[in-house]
Structure formats: structure tokens, C-alpha cells
N, C-alpha and C positions, 0 to 999 in steps of 0.2 A: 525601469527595472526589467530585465530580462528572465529569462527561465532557467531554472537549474535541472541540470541530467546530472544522472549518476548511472554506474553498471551496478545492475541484482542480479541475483542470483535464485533460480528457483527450483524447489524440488519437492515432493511427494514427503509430508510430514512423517517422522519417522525413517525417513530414507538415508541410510548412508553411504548409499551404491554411487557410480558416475551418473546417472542418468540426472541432466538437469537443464536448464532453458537459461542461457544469460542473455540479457538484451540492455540496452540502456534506456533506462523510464526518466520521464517528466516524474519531478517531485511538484506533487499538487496538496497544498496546505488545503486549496479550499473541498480537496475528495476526502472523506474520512476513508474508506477501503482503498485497498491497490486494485489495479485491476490486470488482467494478463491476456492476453489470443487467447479464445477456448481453446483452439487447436491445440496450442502448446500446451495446458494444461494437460486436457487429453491423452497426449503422448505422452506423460507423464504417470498418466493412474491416477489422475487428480479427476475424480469426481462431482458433479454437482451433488452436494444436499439439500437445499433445498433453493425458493428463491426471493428474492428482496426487493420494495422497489427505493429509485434514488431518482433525486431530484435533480437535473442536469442544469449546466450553468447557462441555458437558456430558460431556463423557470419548467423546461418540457420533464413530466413524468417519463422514467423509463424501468422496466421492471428487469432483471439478471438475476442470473443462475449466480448462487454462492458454493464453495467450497472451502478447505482447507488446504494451505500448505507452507513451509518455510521457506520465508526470504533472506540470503546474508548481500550483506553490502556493508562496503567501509570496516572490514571486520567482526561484523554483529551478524550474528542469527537470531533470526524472529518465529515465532509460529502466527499465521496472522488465516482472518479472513478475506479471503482473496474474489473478487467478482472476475466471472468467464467475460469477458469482452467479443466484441466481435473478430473477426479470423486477421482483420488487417488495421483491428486498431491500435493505436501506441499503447505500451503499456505505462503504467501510472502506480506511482509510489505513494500512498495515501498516507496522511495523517496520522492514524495509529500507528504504522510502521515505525513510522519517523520515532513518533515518543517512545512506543516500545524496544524501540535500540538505544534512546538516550541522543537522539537529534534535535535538530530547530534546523528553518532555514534561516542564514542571514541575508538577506535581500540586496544588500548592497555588493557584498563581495559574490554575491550569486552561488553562495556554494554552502552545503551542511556543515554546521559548528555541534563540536560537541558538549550536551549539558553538561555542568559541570559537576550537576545531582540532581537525584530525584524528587518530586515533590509530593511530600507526604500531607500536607495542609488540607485540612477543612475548606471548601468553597460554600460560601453563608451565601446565598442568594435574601435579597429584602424585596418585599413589597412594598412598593409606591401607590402610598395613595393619595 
């Protein structure tokens, strides 16, 4: 299985001006947030509010600045929480993004399918014992 890119799009929540950051992000099922260049944020008006930590797919804790802002891709505009990355990292299309537009990835044809609806379902968790 290989990796799936797409182009987003990013911009300062609220914003309807030109000012905006496109790049193409790795869609990453196993990040729940996206993440972007501070830089680019920054130049944005994208703000840290506060910060988070996240657990990295080496098992290593790492703590990030959080903020806010809107992603579109494929059509869809999101409002999501966004992590500042560092100035020359890839950016990354998290998990939430994904469901809050109404995606999945499929793995095989390597590229985002869209749900076909949304799930409103109870998740019953049971204890084993």
C-alpha cells in the first residue's frame, strides 16, 4: 500500500480574503489533527492557543502549539484544529479532517472515496471480563 497526497487548502478561520497556504499533505488515518509549517500558519494570522501533547508513530512523546483554521480540499471546507509543525515539516491531513468533510481513505486505489453518509449510530463499548 502506498500513500495518499492530496492539495488543501488553508486559511485564517473566518477569512474570505485571498490570503491562503496551498501545499499537498500526506493523508495520515493514523494523526487525528492535521498539522501545517508554523511558518505558514503565521503568515496567515493563525495564531497558537494553546498547546497539546501527541504521541508520535515512534512511541516518542511530542508536545505542539494548537490553533485554529479552515481546510478545503476535494470541494469541502472544514473548520478543524490544526497543530504548528515545525518550519520544514510535511504537512498532514488528520483524521478528523477527513470525517469532517465526509471522506475515508481507500487503501487500495490509494486515494479519498466519499462517504456516502453520515453516521449517526451509538457506539456501545462492553466490558470483558
Amino acid at each position: 500500500m502506498g500513500l495518499t497526497r492530496i492539495a488543501v487548502t488553508v486559511r485564517k478561520l473566518g477569512s474570505k480574503g485571498e490570503e491562503s497556504y496551498t501545499a499537498t499533505f500526506l493523508v495520515d488515518t493514523g494523526a487525528v489533527d492535521s498539522l501545517v509549517p508554523a511558518a505558514e500558519l503565521r503568515k496567515l494570522g493563525i495564531e497558537p492557543r494553546r498547546t497539546e501533547m501527541y504521541e508520535m508513530a515512534d512511541g516518542q512523546l511530542e508536545q505542539f502549539d494548537i490553533g485554529f483554521a479552515e481546510l478545503t480540499f476535494l470541494g469541502k471546507e472544514v473548520p478543524v484544529q490544526i497543530m504548528f509543525g515545525a518550519d520544514d515539516a510535511e504537512p498532514i491531513l488528520g483524521v478528523i479532517a477527513l470525517e469532517q468533510a465526509g471522506f475515508m481513505v481507500d487503501p487500495v486505489a490509494e486515494r479519498l472515496k466519499r462517504l456516502p453518509a453520515r453516521s449517526l449510530k451509538a457506539v456501545v463499548l462492553k466490558s470483558v471480563a
